[in-house]
N, C-alpha and C positions, 0 to 999 in steps of 0.2 A: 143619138148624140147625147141626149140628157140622160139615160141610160149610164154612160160611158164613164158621164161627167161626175155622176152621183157614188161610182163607182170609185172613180180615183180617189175621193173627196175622205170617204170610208174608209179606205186602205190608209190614207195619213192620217187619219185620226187613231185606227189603231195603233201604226207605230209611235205615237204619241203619248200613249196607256202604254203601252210594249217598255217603255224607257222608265217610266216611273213604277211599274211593275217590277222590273229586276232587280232595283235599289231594295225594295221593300221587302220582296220575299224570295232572291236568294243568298242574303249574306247571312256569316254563318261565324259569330261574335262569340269569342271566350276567355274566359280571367284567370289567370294564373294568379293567387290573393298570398298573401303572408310571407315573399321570397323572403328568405334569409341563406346569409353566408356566416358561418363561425368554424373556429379552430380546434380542434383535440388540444392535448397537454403531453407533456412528457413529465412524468410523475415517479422521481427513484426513492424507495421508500429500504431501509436497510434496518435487519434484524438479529441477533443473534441466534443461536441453536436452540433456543429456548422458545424462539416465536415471537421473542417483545419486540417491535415494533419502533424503529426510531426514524425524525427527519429532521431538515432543517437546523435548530440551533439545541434538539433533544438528546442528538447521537452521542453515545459516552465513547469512551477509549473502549475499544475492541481487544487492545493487547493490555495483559498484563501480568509482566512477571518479574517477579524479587527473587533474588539468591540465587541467581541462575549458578552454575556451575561447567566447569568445560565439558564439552561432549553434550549438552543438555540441549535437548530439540522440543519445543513446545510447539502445539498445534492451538489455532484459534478459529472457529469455524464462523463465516457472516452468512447471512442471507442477503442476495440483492434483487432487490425488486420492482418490478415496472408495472404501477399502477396506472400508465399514461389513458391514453381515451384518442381516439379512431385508429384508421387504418392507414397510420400513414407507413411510410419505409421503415423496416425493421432498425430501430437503433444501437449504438454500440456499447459498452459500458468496459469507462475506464479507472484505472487507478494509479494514483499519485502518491508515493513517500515522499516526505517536504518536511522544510523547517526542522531538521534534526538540530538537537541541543545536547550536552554533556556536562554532565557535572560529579561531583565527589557525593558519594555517600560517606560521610564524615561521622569517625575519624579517619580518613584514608591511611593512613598508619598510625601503630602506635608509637613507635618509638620516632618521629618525622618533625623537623625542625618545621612548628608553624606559624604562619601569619597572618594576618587580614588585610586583602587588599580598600581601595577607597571606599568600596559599595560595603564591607563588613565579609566580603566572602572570604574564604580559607582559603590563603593558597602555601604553599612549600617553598624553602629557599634554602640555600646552601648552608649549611653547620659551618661556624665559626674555625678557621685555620689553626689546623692544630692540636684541636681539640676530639677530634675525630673520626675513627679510622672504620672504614667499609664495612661492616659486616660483623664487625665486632661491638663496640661501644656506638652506642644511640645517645646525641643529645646530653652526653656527663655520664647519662648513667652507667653504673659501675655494673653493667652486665652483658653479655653478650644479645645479639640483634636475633633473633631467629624470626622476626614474623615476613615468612614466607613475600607479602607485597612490598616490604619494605626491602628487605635483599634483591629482590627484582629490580625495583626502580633504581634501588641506590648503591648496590654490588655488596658481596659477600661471600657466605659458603654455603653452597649447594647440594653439597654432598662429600663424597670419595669415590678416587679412583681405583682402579685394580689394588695397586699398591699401599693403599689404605689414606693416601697424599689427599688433602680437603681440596676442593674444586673451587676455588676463587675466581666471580664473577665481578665484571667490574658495572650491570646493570644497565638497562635500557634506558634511563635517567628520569628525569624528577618527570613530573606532572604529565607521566604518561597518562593519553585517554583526554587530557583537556582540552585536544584541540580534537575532540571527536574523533581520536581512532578506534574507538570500541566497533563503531559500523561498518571497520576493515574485517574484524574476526568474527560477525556473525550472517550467521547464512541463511539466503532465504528461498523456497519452496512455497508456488504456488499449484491447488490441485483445485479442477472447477468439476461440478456435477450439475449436469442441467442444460438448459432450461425446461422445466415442469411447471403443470398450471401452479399457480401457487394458492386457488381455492381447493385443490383435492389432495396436496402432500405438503405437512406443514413443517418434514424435514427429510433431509436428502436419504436418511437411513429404511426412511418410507418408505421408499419408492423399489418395488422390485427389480433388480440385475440393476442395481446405480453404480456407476463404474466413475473412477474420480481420475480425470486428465491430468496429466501434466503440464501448465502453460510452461510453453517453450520463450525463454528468458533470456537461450544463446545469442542472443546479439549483443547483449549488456557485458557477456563475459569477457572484460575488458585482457584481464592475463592470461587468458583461454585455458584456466586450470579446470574446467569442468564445474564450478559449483559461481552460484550468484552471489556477493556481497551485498547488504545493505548500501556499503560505499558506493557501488557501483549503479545502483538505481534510484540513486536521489535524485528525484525531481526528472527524473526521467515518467511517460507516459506510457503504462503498461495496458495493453489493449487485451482486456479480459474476453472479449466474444459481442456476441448478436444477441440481443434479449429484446422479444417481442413482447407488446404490450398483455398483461393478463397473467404473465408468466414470470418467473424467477430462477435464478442458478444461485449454489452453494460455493462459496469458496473457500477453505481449506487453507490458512497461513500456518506455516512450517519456519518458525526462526530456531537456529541450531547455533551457539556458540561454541565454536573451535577450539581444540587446544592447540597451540600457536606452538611450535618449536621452535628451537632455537636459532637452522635455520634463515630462518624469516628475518633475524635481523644482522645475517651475514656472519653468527656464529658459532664456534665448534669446541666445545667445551667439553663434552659429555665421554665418556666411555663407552666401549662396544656395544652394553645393554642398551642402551639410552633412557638410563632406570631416570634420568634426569633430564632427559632431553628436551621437555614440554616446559620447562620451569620457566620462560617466559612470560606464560601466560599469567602466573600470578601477579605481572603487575596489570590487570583488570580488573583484580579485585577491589570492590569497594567502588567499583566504576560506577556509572548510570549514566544512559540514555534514554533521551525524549525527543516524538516524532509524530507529525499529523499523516493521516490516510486519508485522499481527497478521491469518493468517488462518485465520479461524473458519465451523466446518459446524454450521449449526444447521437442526432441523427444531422450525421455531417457527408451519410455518402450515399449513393446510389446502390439499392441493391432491388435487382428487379424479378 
């Protein structure tokens, strides 16, 4: 029995050691030290064909062109760039025409009855009764009118017909283009190339077999005559593509101003040739327009 006794007595002592034993030596303690959480960036960085680099409040005017003439298509090449940082969803990169303005490069005529309104600017106003006849006598003077934007706006002679008869127009009227029609007659053509790392090609012409897309623009074309108006995309959101961080696309601006027939404002003056038919358009002469290009990298969608 004392045998028995000593025996039990052992076996609780051990489990006793047995409990403060497994605390000790099998737990099995480890630090995760320095957590941290941070963001990438979306970083659009926009260049010319040239390489120069602009952002923020550096970006100059992209476009620029004097003494257009009708028929005349100029091209303006940007680079856009997505300098951003991780790996988040591929972003989209957009472009905004806004804020278009209109004004005269003055003298908008020469022979042109004119004024100043309150602020000091130029503007045109009807020649005094009487004293005045279309196309012929400008303002007194004792000569006839021939400047081509001045018989546009304000009527005269355009030419001859078969029979040798002068074509009297009676003009599209005064201060055409001040309420911004110029951005009716000029056309625009977007072609994108890319996107390319933009550390190993530092223009779209680099790049072996570069093929230049056409962004499709068909939904803006409001009279579905086949070409895009400046009019028609103001302030409208033109969705350029997908530009992954690291990488860049070229875009390719195509403005083309029209010659405007006659036409366009509902009239038929001309002869079988239509050696005269476009004369419209000379009242845009002396025109100008001004316009911001706003373009924005957003990652506003799921793309997986």
């Amino acid at each position: 029995m004392k045998n028995i006794f000593l025996s039990v007595v052992v076996v609780g002592t051990l489990v006793a050691a047995g409990i403060g034993g497994t605390l000790a030596d099998f737990s099995d303690y480890e630090v995760s030290p320095d957590n941290r959480f941070s963001t990438g960036a979306l970083d659009l960085v926009l260049s010319d064909y040239n390489g120069q680099e602009y952002q923020g409040d550096d970006v100059p005017a992209f476009v620029s062109l004097g003494n257009a003439w009708p028929s005349c298509t100029k091209d303006y090449y940007i680079d856009i760039h997505n300098y951003g940082q991780g790996d988040q969803f591929i972003p989209w990169v957009y472009l905004h025409f806004k804020n278009f303005n209109c004004f005269w490069v003055v003298p908008k005529l020469v022979y042109a009855w004119m004024d100043v309104d309150a602020n000091g600017d130029p503007i045109m106003v009807e020649p005094p009764e009487g004293i005045w006849t279309p196309g012929t006598v400008g303002t007194g003077l004792p000569k006839p009118v021939n400047e081509p934007e001045y018989v546009a706006e304000c009527g005269g002679v355009v030419g001859e017909d078969a029979n040798g008869d002068p074509i009297v127009v009676p003009g599209v009227g005064f201060c055409y283009g001040d309420d911004c029609e110029l951005d009716e007659h000029v056309d625009l053509l977007i072609f994108i190339a890319g996107p390319y790392d933009h550390d190993i090609y530092e223009k779209a012409s680099d790049v072996p077999g570069t093929d230049w897309v056409a962004l499709d623009l068909s939904a803006y074309d409001d009279d579905a005559d086949g070409v895009i108006r400046l009019s028609e995309i103001v302030c409208e959101e033109l969705e350029l593509g997908q530009l992954p961080n690291c990488q860049k696309f070229w875009i390719d601006l195509r403005l083309h101003l029209r010659d405007v027939p006659e036409a366009y404002f509902d009239m038929d003056y001309c002869d079988d040739d239509g050696k005269w038919d476009h004369w419209p358009t000379n009242a845009l002469q002396k025109d100008g327009m001004e316009f911001d290009m706003a373009f924005e990298l957003l990652q506003n969608r799921w793309v997986p």
